[in-house]
C-alpha positions in Angstrom: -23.7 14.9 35.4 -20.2 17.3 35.5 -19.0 15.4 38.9 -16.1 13.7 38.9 -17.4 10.5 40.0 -19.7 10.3 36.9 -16.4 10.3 34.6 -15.1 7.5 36.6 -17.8 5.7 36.0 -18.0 6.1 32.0 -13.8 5.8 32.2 -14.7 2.4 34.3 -17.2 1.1 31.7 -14.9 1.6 28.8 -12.4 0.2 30.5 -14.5 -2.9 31.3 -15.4 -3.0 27.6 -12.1 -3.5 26.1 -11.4 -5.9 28.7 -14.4 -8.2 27.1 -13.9 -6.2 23.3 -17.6 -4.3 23.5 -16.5 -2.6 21.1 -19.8 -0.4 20.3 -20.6 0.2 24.3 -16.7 1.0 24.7 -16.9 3.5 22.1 -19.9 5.4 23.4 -18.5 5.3 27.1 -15.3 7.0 25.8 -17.3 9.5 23.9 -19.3 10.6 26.3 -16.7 10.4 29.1 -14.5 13.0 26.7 -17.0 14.9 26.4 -18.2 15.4 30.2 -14.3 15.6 31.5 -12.5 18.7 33.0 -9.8 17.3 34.4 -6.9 16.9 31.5 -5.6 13.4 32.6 -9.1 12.7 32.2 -9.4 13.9 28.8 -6.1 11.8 27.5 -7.4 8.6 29.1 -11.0 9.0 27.4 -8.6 10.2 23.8 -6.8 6.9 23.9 -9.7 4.7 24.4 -11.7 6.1 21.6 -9.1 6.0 19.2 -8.6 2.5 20.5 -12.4 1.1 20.0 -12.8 3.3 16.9 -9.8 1.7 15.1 -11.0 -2.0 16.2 -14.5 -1.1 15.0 -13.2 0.8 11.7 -14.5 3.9 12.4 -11.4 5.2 10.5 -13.0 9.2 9.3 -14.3 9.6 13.0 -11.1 8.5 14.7 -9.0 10.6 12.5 -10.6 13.9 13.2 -11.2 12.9 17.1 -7.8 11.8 17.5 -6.2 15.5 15.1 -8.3 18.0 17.6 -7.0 16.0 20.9 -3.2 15.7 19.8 -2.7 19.3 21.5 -3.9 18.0 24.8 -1.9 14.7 24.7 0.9 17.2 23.4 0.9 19.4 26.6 1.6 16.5 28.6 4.8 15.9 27.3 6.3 12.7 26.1 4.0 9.5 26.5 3.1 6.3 26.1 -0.4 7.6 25.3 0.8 10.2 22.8 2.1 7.4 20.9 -0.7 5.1 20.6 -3.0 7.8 19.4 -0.1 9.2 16.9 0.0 5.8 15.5 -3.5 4.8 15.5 -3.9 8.0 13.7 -1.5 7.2 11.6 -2.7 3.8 10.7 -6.3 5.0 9.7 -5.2 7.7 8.0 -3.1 5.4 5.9 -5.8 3.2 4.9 -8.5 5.9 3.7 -5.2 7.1 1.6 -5.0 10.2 4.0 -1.4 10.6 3.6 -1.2 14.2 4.8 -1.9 12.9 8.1 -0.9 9.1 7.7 3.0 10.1 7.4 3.7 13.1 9.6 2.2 11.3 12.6 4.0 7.9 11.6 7.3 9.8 11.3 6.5 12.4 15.1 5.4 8.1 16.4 9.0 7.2 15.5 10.8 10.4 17.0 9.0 10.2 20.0 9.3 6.1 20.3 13.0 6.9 20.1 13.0 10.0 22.7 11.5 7.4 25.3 13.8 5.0 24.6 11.3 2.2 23.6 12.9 0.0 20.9 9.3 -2.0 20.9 7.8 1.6 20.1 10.0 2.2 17.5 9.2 -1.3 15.4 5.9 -0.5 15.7 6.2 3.5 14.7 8.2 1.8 11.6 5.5 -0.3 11.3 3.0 2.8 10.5 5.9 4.0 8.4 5.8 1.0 5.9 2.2 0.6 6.0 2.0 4.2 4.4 4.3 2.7 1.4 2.4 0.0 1.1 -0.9 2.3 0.8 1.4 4.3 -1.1 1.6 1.5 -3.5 5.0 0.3 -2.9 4.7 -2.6 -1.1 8.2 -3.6 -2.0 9.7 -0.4 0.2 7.1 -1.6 3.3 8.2 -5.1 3.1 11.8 -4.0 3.4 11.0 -1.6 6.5 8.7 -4.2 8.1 11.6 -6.3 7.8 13.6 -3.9 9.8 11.1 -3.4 12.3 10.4 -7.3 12.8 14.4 -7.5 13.4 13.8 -4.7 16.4 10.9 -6.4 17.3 12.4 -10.2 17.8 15.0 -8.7 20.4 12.3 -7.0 22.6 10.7 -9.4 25.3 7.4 -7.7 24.8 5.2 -10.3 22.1 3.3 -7.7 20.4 5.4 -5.6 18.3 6.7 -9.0 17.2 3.3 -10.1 16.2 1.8 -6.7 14.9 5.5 -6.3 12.7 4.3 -10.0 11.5 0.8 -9.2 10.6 1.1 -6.2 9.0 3.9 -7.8 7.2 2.0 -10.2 6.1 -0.9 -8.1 4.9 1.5 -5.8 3.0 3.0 -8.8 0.9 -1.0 -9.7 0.3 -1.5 -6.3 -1.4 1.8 -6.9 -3.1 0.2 -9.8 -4.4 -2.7 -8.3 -5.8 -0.8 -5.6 -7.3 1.2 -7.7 -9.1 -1.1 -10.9 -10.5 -2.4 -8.2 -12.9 0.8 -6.7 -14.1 3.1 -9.1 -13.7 4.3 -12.9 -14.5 1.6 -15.5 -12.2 4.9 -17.1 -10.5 6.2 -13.7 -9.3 3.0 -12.6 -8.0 2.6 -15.9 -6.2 6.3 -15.9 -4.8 4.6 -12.7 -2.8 1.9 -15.7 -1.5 4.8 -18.2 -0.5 6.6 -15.1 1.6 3.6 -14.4 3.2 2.2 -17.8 4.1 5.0 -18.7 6.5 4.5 -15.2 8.6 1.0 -15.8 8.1 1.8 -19.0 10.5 3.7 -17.2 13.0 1.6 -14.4 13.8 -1.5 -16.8 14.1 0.4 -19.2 16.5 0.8 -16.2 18.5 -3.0 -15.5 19.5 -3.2 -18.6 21.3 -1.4 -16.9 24.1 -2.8 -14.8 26.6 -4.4 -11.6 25.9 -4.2 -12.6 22.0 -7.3 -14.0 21.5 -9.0 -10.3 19.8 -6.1 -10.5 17.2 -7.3 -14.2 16.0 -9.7 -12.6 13.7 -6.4 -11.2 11.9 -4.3 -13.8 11.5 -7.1 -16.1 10.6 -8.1 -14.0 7.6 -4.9 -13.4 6.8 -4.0 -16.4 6.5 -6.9 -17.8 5.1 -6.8 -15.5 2.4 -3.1 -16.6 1.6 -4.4 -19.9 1.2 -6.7 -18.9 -1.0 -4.8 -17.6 -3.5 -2.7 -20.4 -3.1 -5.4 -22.4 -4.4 -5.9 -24.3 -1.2 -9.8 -23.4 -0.5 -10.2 -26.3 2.0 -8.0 -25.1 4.5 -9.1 -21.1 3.5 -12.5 -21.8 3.7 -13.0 -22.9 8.1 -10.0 -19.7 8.9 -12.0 -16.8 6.8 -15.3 -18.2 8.3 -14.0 -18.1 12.0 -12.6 -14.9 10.7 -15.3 -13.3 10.0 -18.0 -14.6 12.9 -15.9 -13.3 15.4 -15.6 -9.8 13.6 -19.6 -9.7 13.4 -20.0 -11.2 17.1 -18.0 -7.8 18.5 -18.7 -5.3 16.2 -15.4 -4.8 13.6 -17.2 -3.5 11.1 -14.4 -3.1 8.9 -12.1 -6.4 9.2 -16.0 -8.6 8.7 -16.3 -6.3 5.1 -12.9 -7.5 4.0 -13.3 -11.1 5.4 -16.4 -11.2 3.6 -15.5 -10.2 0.8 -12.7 -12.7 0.7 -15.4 -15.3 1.0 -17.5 -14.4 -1.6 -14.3 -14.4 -3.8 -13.7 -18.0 -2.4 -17.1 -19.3 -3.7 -16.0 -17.5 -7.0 -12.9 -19.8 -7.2 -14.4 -22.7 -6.4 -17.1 -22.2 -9.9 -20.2 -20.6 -8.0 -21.1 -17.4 -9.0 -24.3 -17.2 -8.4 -23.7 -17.7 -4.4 -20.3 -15.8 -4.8 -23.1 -12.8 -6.1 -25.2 -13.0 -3.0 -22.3 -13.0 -0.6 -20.5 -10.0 -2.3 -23.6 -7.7 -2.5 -24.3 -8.4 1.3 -20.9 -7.5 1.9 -21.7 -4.2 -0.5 -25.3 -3.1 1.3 -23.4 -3.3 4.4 -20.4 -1.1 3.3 -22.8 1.8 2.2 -21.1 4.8 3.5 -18.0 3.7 5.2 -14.3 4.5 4.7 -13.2 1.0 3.6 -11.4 2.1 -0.2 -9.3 -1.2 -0.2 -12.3 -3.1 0.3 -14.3 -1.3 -1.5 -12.0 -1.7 -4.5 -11.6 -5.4 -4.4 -15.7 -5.7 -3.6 -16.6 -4.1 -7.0 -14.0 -5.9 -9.2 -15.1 -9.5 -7.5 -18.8 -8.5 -8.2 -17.8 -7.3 -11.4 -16.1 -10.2 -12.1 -19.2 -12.4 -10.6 -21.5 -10.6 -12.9 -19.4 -11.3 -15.8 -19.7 -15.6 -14.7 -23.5 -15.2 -14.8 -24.0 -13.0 -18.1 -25.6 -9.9 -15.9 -24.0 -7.2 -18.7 -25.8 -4.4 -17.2 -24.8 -5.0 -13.8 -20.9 -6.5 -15.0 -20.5 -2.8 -16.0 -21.4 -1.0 -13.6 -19.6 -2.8 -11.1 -16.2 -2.3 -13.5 -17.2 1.4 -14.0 -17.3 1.7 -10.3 -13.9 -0.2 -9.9 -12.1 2.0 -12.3 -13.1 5.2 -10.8 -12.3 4.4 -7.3 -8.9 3.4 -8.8 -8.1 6.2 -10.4 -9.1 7.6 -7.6 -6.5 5.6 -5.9 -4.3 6.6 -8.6 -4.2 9.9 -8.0 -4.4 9.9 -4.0 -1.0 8.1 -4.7 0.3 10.2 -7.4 -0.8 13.4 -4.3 1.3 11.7 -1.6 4.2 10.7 -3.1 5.0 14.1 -5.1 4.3 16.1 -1.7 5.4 13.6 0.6 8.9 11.5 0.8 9.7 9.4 3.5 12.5 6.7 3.5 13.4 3.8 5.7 15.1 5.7 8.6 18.4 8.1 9.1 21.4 5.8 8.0 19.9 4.0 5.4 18.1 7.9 4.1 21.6 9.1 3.6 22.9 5.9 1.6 19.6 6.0 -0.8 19.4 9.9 -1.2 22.6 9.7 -3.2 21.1 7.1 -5.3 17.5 8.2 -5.4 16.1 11.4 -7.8 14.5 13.5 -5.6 11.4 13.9 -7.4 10.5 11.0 -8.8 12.4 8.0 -6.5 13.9 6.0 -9.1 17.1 5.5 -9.2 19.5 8.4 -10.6 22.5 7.8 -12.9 24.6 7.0 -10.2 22.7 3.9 -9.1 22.6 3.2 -12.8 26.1 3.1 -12.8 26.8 1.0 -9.8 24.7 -1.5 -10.3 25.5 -2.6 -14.2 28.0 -4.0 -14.1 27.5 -6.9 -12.1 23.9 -7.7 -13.7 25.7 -7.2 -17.4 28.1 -9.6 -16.3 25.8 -11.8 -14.6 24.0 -11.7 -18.3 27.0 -12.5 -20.1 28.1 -15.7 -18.3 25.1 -16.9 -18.4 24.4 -16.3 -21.4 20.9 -14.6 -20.6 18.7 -12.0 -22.3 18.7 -8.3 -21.2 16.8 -5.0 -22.8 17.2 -1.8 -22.6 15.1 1.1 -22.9 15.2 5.1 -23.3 12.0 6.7 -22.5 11.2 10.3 -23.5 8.1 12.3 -22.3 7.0 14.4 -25.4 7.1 18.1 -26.0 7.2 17.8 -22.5 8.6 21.3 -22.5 5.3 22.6 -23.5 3.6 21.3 -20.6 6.0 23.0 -18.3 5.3 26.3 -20.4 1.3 26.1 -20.4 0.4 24.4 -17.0 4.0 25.2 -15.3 6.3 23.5 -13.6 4.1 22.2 -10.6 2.3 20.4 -13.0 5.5 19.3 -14.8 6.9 18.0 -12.2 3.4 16.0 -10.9 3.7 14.3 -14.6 7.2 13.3 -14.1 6.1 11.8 -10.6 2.7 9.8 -12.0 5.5 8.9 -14.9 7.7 7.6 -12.5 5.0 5.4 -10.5 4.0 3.4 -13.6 7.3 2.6 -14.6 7.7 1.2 -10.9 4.0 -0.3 -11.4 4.3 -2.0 -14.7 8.7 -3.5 -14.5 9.7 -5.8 -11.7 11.8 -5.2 -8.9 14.9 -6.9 -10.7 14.8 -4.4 -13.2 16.2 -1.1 -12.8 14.3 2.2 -13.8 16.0 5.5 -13.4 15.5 9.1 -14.5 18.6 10.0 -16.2 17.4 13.4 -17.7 15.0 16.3 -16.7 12.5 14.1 -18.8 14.3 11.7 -20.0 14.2 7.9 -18.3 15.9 4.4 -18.7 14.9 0.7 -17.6 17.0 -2.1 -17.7 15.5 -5.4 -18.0 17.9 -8.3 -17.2 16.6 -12.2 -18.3 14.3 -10.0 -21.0 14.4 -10.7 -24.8 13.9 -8.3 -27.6 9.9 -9.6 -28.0 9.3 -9.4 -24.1 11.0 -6.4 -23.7 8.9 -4.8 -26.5 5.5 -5.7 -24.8 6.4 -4.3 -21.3 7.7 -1.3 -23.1 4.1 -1.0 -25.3 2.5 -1.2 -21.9 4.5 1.6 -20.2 3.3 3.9 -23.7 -0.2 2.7 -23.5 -0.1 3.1 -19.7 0.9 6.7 -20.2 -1.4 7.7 -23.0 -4.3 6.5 -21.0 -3.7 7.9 -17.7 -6.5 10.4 -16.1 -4.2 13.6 -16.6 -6.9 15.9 -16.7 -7.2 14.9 -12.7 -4.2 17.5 -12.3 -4.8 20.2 -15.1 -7.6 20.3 -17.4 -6.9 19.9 -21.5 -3.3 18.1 -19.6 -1.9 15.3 -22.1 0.9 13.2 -21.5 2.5 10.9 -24.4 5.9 9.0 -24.4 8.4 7.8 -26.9 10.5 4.5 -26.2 13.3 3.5 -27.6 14.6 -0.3 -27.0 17.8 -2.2 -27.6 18.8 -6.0 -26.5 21.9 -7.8 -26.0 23.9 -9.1 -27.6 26.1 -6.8 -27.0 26.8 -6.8 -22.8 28.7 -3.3 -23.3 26.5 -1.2 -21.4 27.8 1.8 -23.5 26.9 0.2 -26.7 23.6 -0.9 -25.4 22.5 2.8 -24.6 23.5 4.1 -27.5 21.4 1.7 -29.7 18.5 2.5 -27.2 19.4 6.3 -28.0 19.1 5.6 -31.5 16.0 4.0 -31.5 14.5 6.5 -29.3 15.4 8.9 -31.9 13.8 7.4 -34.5 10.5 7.2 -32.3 10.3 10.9 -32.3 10.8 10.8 -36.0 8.2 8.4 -36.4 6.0 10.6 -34.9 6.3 10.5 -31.2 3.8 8.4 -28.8 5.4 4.8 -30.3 7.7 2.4 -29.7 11.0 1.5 -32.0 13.1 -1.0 -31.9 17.1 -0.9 -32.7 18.7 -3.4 -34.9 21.2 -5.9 -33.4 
């Protein structure tokens, strides 16, 4: 079974499987074919198709280590076409079971290599992987602004699919925007994600109806059937997910038909019937056992919690929102992980310009963006006679965290600190560190009463976070000082916020005080 011609044949099959998307017989024909072959040209071609049917199929843990232990191999043949599809399928798994540690440094070798082969199609889609990392990351904001980028390189290419994956995965990333922010933020601003999205959503599903598109209907059609969803249009979400999700099950895509369902069973939810939302959601659940679907996972157990909760099921409610918190913090900290050991920005120009403006730690801005970007929203303010807060932050007796767990762990804290101040304030505001632990957030169109929730949030978020996930006996509090216009002297404004910080501390730290007009 070592001959030559017996390779062919198991390259031929696979080959004839994609063709047709046999997605289970393609992947066992690549296997095996890897397995058997000498010959190294061989061994790349059987690489790339298993990646290839592993990744349709959502065998993300397999394709991950298969693809890591043959990057050598595709390596030693020096710049190719092949290296980067596996780099980036890699890359694109890794991403989505929160593997960062491989997700980004493959994404980032992708984009140098797309470059050094002079493929400007290549290099959307390596930025692509890039952005869908930030998104994972949990800041869709950063993805939708490199997506953005990349669907510019992509629209002057003749090649159609970098246009349409740029458009999908764009769309997808304003999605989890969306349910990142319905939670945490004002409804309209977490549906203005929805109205972005639904317009790509179109786009990128026009496109399968050309040739060699069909495979990618399943995408656009849950995609933009769950867009319409949480739009509140269930008639025309209801035929797209259904579609959706037949074709996943007819060839085999294990993962996209989990998501899809889930999506449906959320639909039947929406629409007032939880008892058929139930059934759909723990068929969705039996059939997830054991995979490496976290998003899905994480949206399954909150809808069934959620289900449980419309039929009185207490027992069962809890579980299922026991299980959703853990694999969020879990989440939680898998993002906290990747973006204190790993920063990546947009790409080299736009690196420089941010880096000057960005702490280096944490990401938010530094003083310097602070100052540059004041005065025009104070002013704006002013004319218009609109609200705007202000608030110092302190992290307490943080110098005694830095002295018993050291400065690893400091600096971890100041990073997970960092994260829910970007989680829990909107992208119009501005949230810097401006001290070793020391930070300030400027809300603009924010009154004294708003301004005073958000900033109770940020405390309560702090107090309650799983610290003990980086040191044991580790506990973080936070004193917040807040001031609100009038005045619009930015000086005079920070001040107040100093002042009010201060008396937090005396107050007894871990509170929130408020400075007198």
């Amino acid at each position: 079974m070592n001959s030559p011609d017996s390779v062919a044949s198991l390259l031929a099959r696979a080959d004839a499987a994609r063709a047709v998307d046999q997605l289970q017989e393609g992947m066992l024909a690549a296997r095996e074919a890897l397995s058997r072959a000498r010959d190294e040209d061989d061994r790349r071609r059987a690489a790339v198709l298993l990646v290839h049917f592993q990744f349709r199929s959502g065998a993300l843990a397999a394709l991950i280590a298969d693809g890591v232990e043959q990057l050598p191999l595709l390596r030693a043949g020096g710049p190719s076409n092949e290296l980067f599809i596996v780099l980036r399928t890699i890359s694109l798994a890794a991403c989505d079971v929160g593997r960062f540690d491989v997700a980004l440094p493959c994404a980032q070798e992708a984009q140098a290599l797309a470059t050094q082969l002079g493929d400007r199609g290549g290099l959307a889609l390596a930025i692509n992987a890039v952005a869908c990392c930030f998104e994972r990351m949990g800041d869709p904001w950063q993805a939708e602004r490199l997506m953005s980028d990349a669907l510019a390189i992509a629209r002057q290419q003749s090649e159609a699919h970098p246009v349409f994956a740029t458009l999908n995965n764009l769309c997808a990333s304003l999605i989890g925007m969306y349910h990142q922010l319905r939670d945490a933020a004002p409804p309209e601003e977490a549906r203005d994600s929805l109205r972005r999205a639904l317009p790509i959503a179109r786009e990128a599903h026009a496109m399968t109806e050309r040739p060699k598109m069909g495979f990618y209907r399943l995408f656009t059609e849950g995609n933009l059937g769950e867009v319409l969803l949480h739009l509140g249009r269930f008639s025309e979400a209801r035929p797209l997910l259904e579609n959706s999700l037949a074709q996943a099950r007819q060839i085999g895509a294990d993962a996209q038909a989990a998501r899809i369902g889930c999506t449906l069973g959320e639909l039947e939810l929406f629409e007032g019937r939880p008892e058929l939302a139930w059934q759909a959601l723990e068929a969705v659940r039996l059939a997830a056992v054991g995979t490496d679907l976290r998003m899905t996972q994480l949206r399954l157990h909150h809808a069934l919690w959620r289900s449980a909760r419309a039929l009185q099921r207490s027992s069962e409610a809890l579980q299922h929102l026991e299980t959703y918190l853990q694999l969020e913090r879990q989440r939680a900290v898998s993002q906290l992980r990747a973006q204190s050991e790993l920063f990546v920005t947009r790409a080299e120009v736009e690196q420089v310009r941010l880096e000057a403006r960005r702490d280096p730690l944490t990401r938010l801005a530094n003083r310097r963006e602070v100052d540059d970007r004041w005065p025009a929203l104070l002013a704006a303010c002013r004319v218009s006679s609109k609200p705007l807060a202000v608030a110092m932050l302190d992290l307490d007796r943080f110098k005694q965290i830095n002295d018993r767990f050291g400065h690893a762990i400091g600096d971890a804290v100041l990073v997970a600190v960092a994260r829910i101040l970007r989680d829990n304030t909107r992208s119009a505001d501005i949230g810097a560190r401006v001290g070793g632990e020391e930070f300030l957030v400027v809300l603009p169109e924010t009154d004294g009463d708003r301004a005073l929730e958000i900033c109770e949030r940020l405390r309560h978020c702090v107090a309650s976070y799983p610290w003990t996930t980086l040191a044991d006996g580790l506990s973080v509090t936070l004193s917040i000082g807040v001031a609100s216009a009038p005045s619009y002297d930015a000086d005079e404004l920070t001040a107040r916020a100093d002042a009010a910080l201060y008396a937090a501390k005396v107050q007894g730290r871990n509170c929130v005080a408020v400075s007198a007009v």
